[in-house]
N, C-alpha and C positions, 0 to 999 in steps of 0.2 A: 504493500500500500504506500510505503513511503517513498517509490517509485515515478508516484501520479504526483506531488508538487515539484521532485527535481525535472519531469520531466514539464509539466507548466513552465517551468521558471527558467527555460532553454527555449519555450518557443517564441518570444517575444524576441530575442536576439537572433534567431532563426531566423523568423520572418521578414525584420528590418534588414538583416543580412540580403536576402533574396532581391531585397526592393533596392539595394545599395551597392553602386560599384565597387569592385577588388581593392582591398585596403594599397595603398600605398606603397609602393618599396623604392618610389624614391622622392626627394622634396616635394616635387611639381607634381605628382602624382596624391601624394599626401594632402596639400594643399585645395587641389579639387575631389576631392574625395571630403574632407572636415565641409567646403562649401555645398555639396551636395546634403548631406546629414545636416548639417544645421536648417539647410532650408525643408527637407522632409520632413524634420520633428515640428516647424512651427507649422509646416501646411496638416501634418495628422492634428496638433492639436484644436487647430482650427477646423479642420473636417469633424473631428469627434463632437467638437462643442454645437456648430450649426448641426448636424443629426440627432443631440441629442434635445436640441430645442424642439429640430420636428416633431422626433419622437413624443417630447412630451406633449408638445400642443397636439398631436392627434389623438393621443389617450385622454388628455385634460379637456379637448372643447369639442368631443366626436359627438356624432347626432345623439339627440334625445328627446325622446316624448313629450311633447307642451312644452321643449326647450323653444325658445325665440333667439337664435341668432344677432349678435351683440352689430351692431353697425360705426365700423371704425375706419375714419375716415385717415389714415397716418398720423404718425407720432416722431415731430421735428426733429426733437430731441436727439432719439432713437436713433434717425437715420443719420444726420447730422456725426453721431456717435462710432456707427459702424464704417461708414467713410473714411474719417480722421483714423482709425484704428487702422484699416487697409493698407492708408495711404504711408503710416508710419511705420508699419512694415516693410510695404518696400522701399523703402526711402536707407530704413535699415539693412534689409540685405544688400542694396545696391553701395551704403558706404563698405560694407563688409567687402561686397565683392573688390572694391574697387583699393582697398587696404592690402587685401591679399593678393593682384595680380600681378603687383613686380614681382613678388617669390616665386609666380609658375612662370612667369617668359625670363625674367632675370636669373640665368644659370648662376652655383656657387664657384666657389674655388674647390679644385680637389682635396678633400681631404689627407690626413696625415695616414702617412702607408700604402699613397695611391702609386697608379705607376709612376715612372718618370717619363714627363715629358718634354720631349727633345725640339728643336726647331721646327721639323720636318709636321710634328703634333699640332703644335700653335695653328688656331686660326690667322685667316691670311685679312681679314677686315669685319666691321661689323655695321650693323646696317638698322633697321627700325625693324625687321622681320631675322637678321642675323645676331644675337647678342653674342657677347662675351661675356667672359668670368671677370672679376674684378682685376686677378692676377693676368688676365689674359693667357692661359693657355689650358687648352680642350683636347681630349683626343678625336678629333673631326673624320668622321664615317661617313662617306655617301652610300645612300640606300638604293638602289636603281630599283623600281616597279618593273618588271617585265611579266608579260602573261605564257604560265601563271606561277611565278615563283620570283620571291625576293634577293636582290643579291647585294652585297653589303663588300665597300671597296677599304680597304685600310690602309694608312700611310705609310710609305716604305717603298715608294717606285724606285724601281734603279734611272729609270731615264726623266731626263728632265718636262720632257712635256706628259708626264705622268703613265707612262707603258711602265709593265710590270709590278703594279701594286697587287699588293697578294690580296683575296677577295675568298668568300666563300660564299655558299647560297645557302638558304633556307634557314638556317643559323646563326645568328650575330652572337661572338664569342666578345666578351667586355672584362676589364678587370673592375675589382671590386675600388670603394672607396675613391675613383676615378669621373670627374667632368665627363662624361663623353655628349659630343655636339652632332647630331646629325642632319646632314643636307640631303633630303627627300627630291630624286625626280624620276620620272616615267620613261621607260624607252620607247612607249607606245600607246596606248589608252591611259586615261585616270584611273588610280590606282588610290586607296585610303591609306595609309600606315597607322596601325593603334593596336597596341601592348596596352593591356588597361590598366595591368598594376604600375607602368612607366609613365604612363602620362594621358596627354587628349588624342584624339583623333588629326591627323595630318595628312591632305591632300596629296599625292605626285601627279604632278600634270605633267603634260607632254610641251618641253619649251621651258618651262618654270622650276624654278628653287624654294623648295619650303625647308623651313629649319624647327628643330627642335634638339631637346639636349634630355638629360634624364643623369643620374647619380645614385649606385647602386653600392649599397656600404656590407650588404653580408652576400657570399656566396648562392647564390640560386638559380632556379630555371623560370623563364616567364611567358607564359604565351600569348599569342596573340593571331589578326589574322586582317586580309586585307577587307576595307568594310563596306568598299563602295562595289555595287556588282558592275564588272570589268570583263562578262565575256562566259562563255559554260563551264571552262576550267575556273572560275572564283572560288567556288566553296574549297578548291584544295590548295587553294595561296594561303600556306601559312607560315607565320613568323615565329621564332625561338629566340630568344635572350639569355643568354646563357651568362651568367656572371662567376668570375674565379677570382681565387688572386691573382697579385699580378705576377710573381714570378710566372705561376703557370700559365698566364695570358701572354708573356712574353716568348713560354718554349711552345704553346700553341701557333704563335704569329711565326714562330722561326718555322716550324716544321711546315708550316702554310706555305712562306716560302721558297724554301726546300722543293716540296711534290710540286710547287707549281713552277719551279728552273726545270726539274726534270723533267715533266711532260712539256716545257718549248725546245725542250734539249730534242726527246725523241720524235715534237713534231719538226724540228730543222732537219733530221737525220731523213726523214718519210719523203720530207718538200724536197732532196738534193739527190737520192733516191728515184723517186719520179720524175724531175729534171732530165736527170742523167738518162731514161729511157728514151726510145726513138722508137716510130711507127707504131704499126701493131701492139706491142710490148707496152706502151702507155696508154695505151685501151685496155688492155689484156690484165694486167697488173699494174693496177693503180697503187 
């Protein structure tokens, strides 16, 4: 029996659970997520209080026998009352909202323990849709939307016009306690980017840069998935966040590197290979 209160007293954070997005796992995400919950607990208490007026006036003045129907022509007061009350709500969540949106667009500094970041890391400028960290330096990701799979580029090209940056799909591998800034675009249709425990919803358009950043202090996995429908393969565009520390984000990017020299090593070897055939033979055996 004493069963049925613990389990009562689990379903009210159940529920609000359900009705509430993924708790936070990083600032910006933390941040919209407390703005959501404060605005859902004022809008339930104000839901519960107007139903339970109705409720009461339909039990309190429902028909009755040789009852005569009272004739009320409104009550200034009243309305006057419930207006001003409205209006001071929103008035109040919109300073709230507007208190808290430098923390979701204004990226932090990376915390102590993060990786290190080199020149190559540093954002290159910052713009009114671009921020920087205070410190000015981010690990900066570009996201490419391709249909239907995400691929995510990492700093470290060997050439200057940026050939050979090591990149991986479907997986974005981050270290922990680390800024990372990402620049969101399309290689082909609009495309949404949104991890809910990272943060909002962001566009890739085809043409355009959208940015966003997120900061991930413990090890984990997050998912996510593209949100805008982009095509019949959409339901299987989806996104992983994968957070480590950073040594280990370091020997992940190395070996990244690594397998991706060897497969331009054996496709040079395949291209000079095929080259080097003549006639038939480069039909024949490509």
């Amino acid at each position: 029996m004493n069963r049925i209160p613990a389990a009562l007293g689990h379903l009210l954070p159940s529920t609000l659970a359900f009705f509430t997005p993924a708790h936070g796992a990083s600032p910006n995400a933390q941040e919209i997520d407390t703005l959501y919950k404060i605005t859902l607990y004022i809008a339930l208490v104000i839901f519960i209080a107007v139903e339970g007026a109705l409720g009461y006036a339909l039990v309190k003045f429902r028909k009755r026998k040789g009852a005569v129907a009272a004739q009320i022509h409104g009550n200034t007061r009243l309305e006057v009352s419930w207006t001003v009350a409205a209006a001071v709500i929103l008035v109040g969540l919109a300073v709230l909202t507007f208190a808290k949106l430098s923390s979701i667009q204004d990226p932090p500094n990376s915390g102590p323990g993060g990786a290190e970041l080199g020149e190559q890391n540093n954002l290159i400028y910052a713009s009114t849709s671009r921020k920087l960290p205070p410190d000015g330096k981010a690990l900066n990701i570009t996201v490419i939307g391709r249909q239907y799979i995400w691929q995510f580029v990492y700093p470290g090209a060997n050439e200057p016009d940026g050939l050979g940056a090591p990149y991986s799909y479907e997986e974005l591998v981050v270290p922990t306690n680390t800024t990372v800034s990402l620049d969101i675009v399309s290689s082909d249709v609009v495309h949404s980017w949104w991890v809910p425990e990272l943060g909002g919803k962001f566009q890739a358009v085809p043409g355009y840069h959208n940015y966003t950043w997120f900061k991930v202090s413990k090890p984990g996995i997050f998912r996510g998935q593209c949100a805008f429908l982009c095509g019949r393969g959409h339901a299987r565009m989806i996104a992983t966040v994968k957070a480590v520390p950073p040594a280990q984000f370091e020997a992940w990017l190395a070996r990244q590197k690594q397998l991706i020299a060897q497969a331009n090593a054996e496709a040079a070897k395949a291209r000079a290979k095929l080259k080097a055939l003549s006639g038939a033979g480069a039909v024949e055996n490509p």
